[in-house]
C-alpha positions in Angstrom: 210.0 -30.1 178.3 208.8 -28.6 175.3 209.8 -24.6 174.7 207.6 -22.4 173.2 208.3 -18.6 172.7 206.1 -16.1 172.0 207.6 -12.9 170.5 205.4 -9.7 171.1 203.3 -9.1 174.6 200.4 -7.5 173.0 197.2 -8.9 172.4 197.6 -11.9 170.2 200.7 -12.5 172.3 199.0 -12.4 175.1 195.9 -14.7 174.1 198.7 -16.8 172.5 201.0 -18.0 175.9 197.6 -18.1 177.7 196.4 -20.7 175.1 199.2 -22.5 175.0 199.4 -23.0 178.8 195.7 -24.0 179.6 196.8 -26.4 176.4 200.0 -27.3 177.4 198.5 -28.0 181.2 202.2 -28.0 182.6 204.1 -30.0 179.8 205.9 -26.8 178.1 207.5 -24.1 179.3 206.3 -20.9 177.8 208.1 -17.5 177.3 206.7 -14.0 176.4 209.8 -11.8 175.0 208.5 -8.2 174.7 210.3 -5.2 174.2 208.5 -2.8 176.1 209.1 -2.1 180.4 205.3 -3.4 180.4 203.0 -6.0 178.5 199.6 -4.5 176.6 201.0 -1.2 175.6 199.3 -0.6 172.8 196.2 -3.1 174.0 195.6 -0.3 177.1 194.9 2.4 174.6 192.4 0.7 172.5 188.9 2.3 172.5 189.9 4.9 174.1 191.3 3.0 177.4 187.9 1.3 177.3 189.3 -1.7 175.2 186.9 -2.7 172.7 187.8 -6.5 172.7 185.2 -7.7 169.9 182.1 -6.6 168.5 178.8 -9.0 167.7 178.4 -8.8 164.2 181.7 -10.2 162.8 181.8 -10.7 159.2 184.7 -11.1 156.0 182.8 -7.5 155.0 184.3 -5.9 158.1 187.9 -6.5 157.3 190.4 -5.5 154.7 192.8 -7.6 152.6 194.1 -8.3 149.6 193.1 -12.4 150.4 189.4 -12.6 150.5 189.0 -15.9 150.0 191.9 -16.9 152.4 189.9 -13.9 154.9 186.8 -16.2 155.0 188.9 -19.6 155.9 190.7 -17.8 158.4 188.0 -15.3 160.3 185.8 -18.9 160.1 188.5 -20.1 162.2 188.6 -17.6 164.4 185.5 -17.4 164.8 185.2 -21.2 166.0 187.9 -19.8 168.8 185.1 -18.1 170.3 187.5 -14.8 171.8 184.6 -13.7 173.6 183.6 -16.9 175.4 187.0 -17.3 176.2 187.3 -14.6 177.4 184.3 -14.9 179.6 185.7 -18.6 181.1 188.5 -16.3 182.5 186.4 -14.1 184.4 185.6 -11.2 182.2 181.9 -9.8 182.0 181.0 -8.0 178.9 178.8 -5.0 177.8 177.7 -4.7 174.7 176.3 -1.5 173.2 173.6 -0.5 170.4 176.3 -1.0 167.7 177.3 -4.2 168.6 180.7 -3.1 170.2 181.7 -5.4 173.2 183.6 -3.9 176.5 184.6 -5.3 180.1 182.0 -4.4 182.2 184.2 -1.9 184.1 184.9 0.0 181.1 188.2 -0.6 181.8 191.4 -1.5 179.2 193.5 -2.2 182.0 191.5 -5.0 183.4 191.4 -6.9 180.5 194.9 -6.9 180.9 195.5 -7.7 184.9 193.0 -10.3 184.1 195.9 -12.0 180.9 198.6 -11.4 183.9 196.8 -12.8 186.5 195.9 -16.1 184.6 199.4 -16.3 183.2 200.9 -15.8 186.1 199.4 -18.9 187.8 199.9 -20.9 184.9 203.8 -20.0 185.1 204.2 -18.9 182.2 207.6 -16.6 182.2 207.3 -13.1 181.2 210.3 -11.1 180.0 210.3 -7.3 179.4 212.9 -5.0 178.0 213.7 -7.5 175.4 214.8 -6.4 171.6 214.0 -9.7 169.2 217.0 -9.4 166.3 217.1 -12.5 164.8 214.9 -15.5 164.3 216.4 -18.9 162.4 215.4 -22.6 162.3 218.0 -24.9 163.6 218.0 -28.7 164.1 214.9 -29.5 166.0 213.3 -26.2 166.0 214.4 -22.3 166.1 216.8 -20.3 167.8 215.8 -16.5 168.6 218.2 -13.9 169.7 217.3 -11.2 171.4 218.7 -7.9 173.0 218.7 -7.0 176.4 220.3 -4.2 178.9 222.8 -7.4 180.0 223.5 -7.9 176.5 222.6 -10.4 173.7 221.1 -13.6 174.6 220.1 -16.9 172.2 217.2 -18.9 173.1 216.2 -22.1 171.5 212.6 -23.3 171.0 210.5 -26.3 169.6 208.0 -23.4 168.5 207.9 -19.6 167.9 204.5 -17.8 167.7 205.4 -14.3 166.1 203.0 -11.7 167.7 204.8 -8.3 166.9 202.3 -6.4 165.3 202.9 -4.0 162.4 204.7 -0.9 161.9 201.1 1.0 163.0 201.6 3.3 166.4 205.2 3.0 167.1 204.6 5.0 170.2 203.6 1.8 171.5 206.8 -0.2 171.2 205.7 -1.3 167.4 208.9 -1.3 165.0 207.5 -3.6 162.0 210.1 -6.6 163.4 207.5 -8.9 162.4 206.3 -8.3 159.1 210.2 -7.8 157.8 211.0 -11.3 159.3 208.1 -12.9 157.6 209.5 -11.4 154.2 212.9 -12.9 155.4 211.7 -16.5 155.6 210.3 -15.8 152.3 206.7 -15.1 152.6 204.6 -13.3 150.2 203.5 -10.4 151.5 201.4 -7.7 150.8 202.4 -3.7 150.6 201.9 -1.8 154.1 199.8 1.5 154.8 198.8 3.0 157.6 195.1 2.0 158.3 192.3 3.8 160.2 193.8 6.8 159.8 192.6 10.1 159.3 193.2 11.5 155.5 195.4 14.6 154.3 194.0 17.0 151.5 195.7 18.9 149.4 193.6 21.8 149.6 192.8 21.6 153.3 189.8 23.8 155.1 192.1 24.9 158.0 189.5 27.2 159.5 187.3 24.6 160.2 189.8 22.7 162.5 188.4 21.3 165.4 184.2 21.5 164.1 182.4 18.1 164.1 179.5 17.4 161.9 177.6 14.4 161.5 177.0 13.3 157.7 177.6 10.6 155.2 181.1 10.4 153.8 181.7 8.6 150.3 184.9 7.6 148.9 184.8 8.5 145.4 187.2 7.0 142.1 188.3 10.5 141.2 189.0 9.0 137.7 185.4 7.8 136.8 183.1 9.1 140.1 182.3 5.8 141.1 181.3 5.2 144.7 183.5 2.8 146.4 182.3 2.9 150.0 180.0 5.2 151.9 180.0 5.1 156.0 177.7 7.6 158.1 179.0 9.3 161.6 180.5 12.3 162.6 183.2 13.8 160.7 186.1 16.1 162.2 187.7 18.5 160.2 191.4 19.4 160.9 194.4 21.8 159.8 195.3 18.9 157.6 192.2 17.3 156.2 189.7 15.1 157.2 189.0 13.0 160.5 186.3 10.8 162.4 185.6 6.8 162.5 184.1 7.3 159.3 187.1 8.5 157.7 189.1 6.0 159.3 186.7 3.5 158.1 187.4 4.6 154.6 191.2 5.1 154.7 191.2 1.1 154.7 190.2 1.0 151.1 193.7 2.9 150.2 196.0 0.3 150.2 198.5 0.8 147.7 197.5 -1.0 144.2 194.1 -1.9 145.4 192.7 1.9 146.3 191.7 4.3 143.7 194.6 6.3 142.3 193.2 9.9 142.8 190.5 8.9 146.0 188.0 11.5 146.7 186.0 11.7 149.7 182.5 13.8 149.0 180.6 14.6 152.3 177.0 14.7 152.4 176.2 17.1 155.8 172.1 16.2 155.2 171.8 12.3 154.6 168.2 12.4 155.6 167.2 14.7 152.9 167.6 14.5 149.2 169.2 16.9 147.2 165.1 18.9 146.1 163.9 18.7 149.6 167.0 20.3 150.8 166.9 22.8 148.5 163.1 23.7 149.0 164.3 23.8 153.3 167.1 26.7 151.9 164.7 28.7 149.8 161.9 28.2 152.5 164.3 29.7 155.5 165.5 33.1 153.4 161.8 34.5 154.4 162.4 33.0 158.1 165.9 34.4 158.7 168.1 37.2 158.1 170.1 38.2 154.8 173.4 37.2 156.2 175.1 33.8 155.3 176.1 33.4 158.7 172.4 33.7 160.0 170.7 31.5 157.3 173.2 28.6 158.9 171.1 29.4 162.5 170.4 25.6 163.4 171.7 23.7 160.4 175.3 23.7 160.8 178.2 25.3 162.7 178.7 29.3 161.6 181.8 28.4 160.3 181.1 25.2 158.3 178.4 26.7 156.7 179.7 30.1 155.4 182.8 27.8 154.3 180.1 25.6 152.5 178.2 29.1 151.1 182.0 30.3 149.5 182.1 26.4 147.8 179.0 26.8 146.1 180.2 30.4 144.8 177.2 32.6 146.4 177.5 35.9 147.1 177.6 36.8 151.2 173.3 38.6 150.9 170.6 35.5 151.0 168.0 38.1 149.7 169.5 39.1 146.6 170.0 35.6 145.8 167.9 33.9 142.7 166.1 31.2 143.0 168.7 29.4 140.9 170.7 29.0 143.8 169.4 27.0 146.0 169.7 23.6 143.9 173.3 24.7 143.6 174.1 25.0 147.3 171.7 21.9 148.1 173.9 19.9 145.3 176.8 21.3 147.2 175.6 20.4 150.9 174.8 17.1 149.3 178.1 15.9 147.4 181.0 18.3 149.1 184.3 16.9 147.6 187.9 16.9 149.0 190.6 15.9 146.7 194.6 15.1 147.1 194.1 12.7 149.7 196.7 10.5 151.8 196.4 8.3 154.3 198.1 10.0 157.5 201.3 8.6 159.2 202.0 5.6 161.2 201.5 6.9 164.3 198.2 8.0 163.7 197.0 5.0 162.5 195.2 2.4 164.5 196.2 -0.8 162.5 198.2 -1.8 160.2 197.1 -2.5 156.6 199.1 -5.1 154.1 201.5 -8.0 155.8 201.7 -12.0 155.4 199.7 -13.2 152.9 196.8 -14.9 154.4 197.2 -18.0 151.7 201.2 -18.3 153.4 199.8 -19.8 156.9 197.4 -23.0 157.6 193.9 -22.7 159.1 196.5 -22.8 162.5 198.3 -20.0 161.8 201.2 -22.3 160.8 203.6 -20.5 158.8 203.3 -23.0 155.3 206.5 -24.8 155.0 207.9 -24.0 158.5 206.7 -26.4 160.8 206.5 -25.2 164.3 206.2 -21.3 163.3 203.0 -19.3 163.7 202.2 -15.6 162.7 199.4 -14.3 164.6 197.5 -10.9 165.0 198.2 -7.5 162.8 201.5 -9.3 161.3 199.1 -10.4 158.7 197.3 -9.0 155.9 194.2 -8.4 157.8 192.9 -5.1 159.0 189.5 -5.0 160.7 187.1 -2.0 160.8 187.1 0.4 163.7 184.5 -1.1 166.5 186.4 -4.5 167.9 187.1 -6.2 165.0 190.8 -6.3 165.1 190.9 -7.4 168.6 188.4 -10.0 167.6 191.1 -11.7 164.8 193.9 -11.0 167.1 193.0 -13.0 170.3 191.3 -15.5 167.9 194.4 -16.1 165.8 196.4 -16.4 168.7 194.1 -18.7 170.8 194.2 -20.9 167.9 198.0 -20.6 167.3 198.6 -20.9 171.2 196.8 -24.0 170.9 198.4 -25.1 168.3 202.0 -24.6 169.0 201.5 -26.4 172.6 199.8 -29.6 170.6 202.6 -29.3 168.1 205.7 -31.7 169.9 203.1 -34.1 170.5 202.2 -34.4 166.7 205.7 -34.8 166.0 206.4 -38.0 168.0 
């Protein structure tokens, strides 16, 4: 009977056995190694214990790679898989809200998961736990994984290996980068890692704004020539060390090291609605309305706080009244383009995903590791970060439906 082992029981793991067996239909014997006391670790934290499993509006735009043209080949693939409609075969009934972003029904991340258990449960495929993955090598006839348990070390032997072990991103959740360094091993090309829909560090961080939300428009800047790289509108979160928010995530994908701008800097517009004159005919208009105090002028605009922080930026004295009308431009132009310099992407366990990995040109449209028949890498090993809203669970269980699929179909192409 054919073996096939899948290393990694998180969500391209998981879509991965499940595709093989309904594949397979009985004729291999599939294994899930996973290091973790439970499967899904990391899958039962996505949005927010909610699980955002895939979003409607999937396109190469959404995602971030140093591969574009590989991207398109591959997410077209992927796409084909239909994640959602396989999903919805299984049992699961989605919701989808205004921004496209698709949930179970029941709002619930662990059911997503009990429904993977309970189908690969009565498919028999085997499920191991507890299990530490330390080498991986191709011997005659196929691959031979060893792997740590509390009873010791153990070999197995398969016909083929899908790697599913994720990045070095939340290491909280079991995560410990096994799979991107064996890649490199077996001589893959890859591409540098950074942590990925993160927040941002500044250098010069407002730490008496910490814990204030705004909604805005946050731009990521070339600090070398101004040019706009990317703009994304939402609310932002400022923190003791910077900068946070799904918009700032969104833009911390644009950072990865030799493709981001060398000196990155975010400018925040706090009133996208109104251009820079119209906002500074609003300021001038509300000095007659309110009193002379900074901190009263703010009075519906913007948190006390934020906005005497954003006063001090534009260099205004603390009395509105004895102010010329020379000033208001300036703290419009302020309001408008507010910059924050120094930045860095914050740490691995901060970050949702994990940015850089395999080369998408090293694996076929199956997920086939080139020149290793029988091997698949799957799911965030790769150099392919999604946007915050579902897309990373959409390549994920696409890539390992199709890899599932494939690896089951494999022993039969080889006869």
């Amino acid at each position: 009977m054919q073996q096939i082992l899948i290393l990694g029981g998180g969500a391209a793991g998981l879509a991965a056995a499940l595709a093989a067996a309904q594949t397979a239909e009985g004729r291999a014997h599939i294994t899930v190694l996973d290091k973790n006391a439970k499967m899904g670790k990391k899958l039962l934290a996505t949005g927010n214990g909610r699980c955002n499993l895939d979003n409607r509006d999937i396109t190469p735009e959404r995602y971030f790679t140093s591969s574009p043209k590989a991207l398109r080949r591959l997410l077209s693939a992927v796409d084909e898989a239909a994640p959602l409609a396989w999903f919805e075969n299984l049992g699961l009934y989605p919701r989808t809200d205004e921004a496209g972003r698709v949930y179970p029904y029941s709002n619930q991340a662990a059911d997503v998961l009990a429904l993977l258990e309970h189908h690969l449960s009565r498919l028999g495929v085997e499920v191991r736990t507890g299990c530490t993955v330390q080498t991986l090598s191709q011997s005659r006839g196929g691959y031979t994984v060893q792997i740590e348990t509390e009873a010791g070390r153990e070999t197995l032997r398969a016909d083929a290996v899908i790697c599913a072990m994720g990045g070095d991103a939340g290491p909280q959740f079991g995560t410990d980068g096994f799979g991107t360094r064996f890649a490199a091993q077996c001589g893959g090309r890859m591409a540098p890692l950074y942590p990925c829909l993160t927040a941002l560090q500044c250098a010069h961080p407002r730490k008496p704004l910490a814990g204030i939300r705004a909604k805005g428009c946050a731009s990521l800047l070339d600090g070398a020539d101004g040019r706009v790289l990317a703009r994304e509108t939402g609310e932002v979160q400022f923190t003791e060390y910077g900068l946070s928010g799904i918009c700032i995530m969104q833009l911390s994908g644009l950072l990865a090291p030799g493709r981001g701008p060398k000196r990155p800097v975010v400018a925040l517009d706090l009133f996208p609605a109104l251009s820079e004159t119209e906002l500074a005919a609003l300021f001038a208009q509300r000095v007659g309305l309110l009193g002379s105090e900074a901190a009263e002028f703010w009075l519906g605009l913007l948190p006390a706080k934020l906005g005497r922080a954003l006063w001090a930026d534009a260099g205004l004295p603390e009395n509105a009244r004895a102010l010329p009308a020379s000033a208001w431009p300036k703290l419009a132009a302020t309001a408008k383009c507010w910059r924050f310099e120094g930045l860095t992407p914050c740490g691995w366990k901060q970050a949702q995903t994990t940015g850089g990995g395999l080369l998408l040109d090293e694996v076929e449209d199956d997920f086939q590791f080139k020149g290793c028949p029988g091997l698949y890498f799957v799911g965030e090993t790769l150099d392919c970060a999604g946007s915050c809203g579902g897309y990373n669970l959409h390549w994920a269980f696409g890539s390992g439906i199709i890899a599932g699929r494939a690896a089951a179909k494999f022993r039969k192409k080889k006869k």
